[in-house]
C-alpha positions as CSV (number, residue, x, y, z in Angstrom):
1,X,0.0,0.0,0.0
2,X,1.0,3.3,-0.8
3,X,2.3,5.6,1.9
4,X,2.3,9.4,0.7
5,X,0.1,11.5,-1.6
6,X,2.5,14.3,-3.1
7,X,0.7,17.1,-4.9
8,X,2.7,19.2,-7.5
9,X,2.5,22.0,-9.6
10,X,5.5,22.3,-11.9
11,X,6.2,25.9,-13.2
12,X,9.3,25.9,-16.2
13,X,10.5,29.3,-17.1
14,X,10.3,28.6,-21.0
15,X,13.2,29.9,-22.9
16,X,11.5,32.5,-25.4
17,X,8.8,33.4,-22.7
18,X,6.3,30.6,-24.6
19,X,3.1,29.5,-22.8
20,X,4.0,27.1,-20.3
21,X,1.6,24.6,-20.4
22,X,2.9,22.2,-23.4
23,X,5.6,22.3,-21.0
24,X,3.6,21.2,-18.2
25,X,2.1,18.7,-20.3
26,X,5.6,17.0,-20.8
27,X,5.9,17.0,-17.3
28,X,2.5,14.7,-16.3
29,X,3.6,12.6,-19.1
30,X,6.3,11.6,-16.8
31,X,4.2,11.0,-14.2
32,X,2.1,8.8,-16.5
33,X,5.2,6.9,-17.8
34,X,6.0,6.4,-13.9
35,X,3.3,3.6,-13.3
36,X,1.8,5.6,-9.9
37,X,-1.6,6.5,-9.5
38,X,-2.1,10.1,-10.3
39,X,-4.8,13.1,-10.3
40,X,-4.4,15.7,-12.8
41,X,-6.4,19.1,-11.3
42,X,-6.3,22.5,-12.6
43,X,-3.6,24.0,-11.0
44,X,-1.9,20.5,-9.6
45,X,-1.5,16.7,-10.1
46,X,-1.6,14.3,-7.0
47,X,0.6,11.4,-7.2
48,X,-0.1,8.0,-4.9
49,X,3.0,5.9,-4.2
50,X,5.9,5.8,-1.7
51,X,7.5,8.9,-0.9
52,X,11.1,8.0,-2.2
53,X,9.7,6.9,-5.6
54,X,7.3,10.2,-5.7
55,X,10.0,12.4,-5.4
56,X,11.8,10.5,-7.9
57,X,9.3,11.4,-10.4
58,X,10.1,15.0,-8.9
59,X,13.3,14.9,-9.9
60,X,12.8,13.6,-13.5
61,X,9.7,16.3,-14.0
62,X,12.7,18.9,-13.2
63,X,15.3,17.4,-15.6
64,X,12.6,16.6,-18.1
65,X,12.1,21.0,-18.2
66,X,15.6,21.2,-18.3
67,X,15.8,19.0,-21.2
68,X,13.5,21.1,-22.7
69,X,15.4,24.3,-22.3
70,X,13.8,25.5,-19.3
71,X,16.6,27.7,-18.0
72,X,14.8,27.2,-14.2
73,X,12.0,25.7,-12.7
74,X,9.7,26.1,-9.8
75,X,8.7,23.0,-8.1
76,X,5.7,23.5,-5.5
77,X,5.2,20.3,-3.5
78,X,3.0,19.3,-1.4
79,X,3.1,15.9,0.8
80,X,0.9,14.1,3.2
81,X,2.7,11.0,4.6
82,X,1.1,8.6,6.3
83,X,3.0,4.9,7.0
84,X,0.4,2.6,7.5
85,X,-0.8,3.7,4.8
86,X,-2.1,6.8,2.3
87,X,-5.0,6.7,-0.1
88,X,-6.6,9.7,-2.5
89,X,-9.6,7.3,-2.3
90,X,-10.0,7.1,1.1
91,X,-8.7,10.9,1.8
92,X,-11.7,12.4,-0.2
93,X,-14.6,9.5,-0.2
94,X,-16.7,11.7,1.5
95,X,-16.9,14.8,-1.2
96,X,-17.6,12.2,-3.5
């Protein structure tokens, strides 16, 4: 069972001032390569996993922009970690 939720919203400086979002775009599709259960929301995607291996997948969104060109990036990150276990299921049931 997964122990951590980790909530991001990515934010590459583009080289030429471009919009960002194809940009961001790239970046969820690492998260979708990564195998972890995710939730894209308007201004942030949840990710389900274990802690080390969701900020893996930080990491690689970062040098994914870098990749790119970005010459920085802001990484806002949010975590709720929980051993015995962490669920966006069970977290929100009750709104749903």
């Amino acid at each position: 069972m997964a122990n951590a939720l980790v909530s991001i919203q990515i934010i590459p400086k583009t080289k030429n001032g471009e919009d960002s979002i194809p940009y961001v775009d790239k970046a969820i599709e690492v998260i979708e390569k990564s195998g972890v259960k995710y939730q894209v929301n308007p201004l942030e995607t949840t990710m389900e996993g274990e802690l080390t291996e969701l900020f893996t997948i930080i990491e690689q969104m970062n040098e994914k922009m870098a990749s790119l060109g970005c010459p920085s990036i802001i990484s806002q990150v949010k975590v709720y970690y929980k051993p015995e276990g962490a669920s966006m299921d069970v977290l929100t049931e009750k709104y749903r």
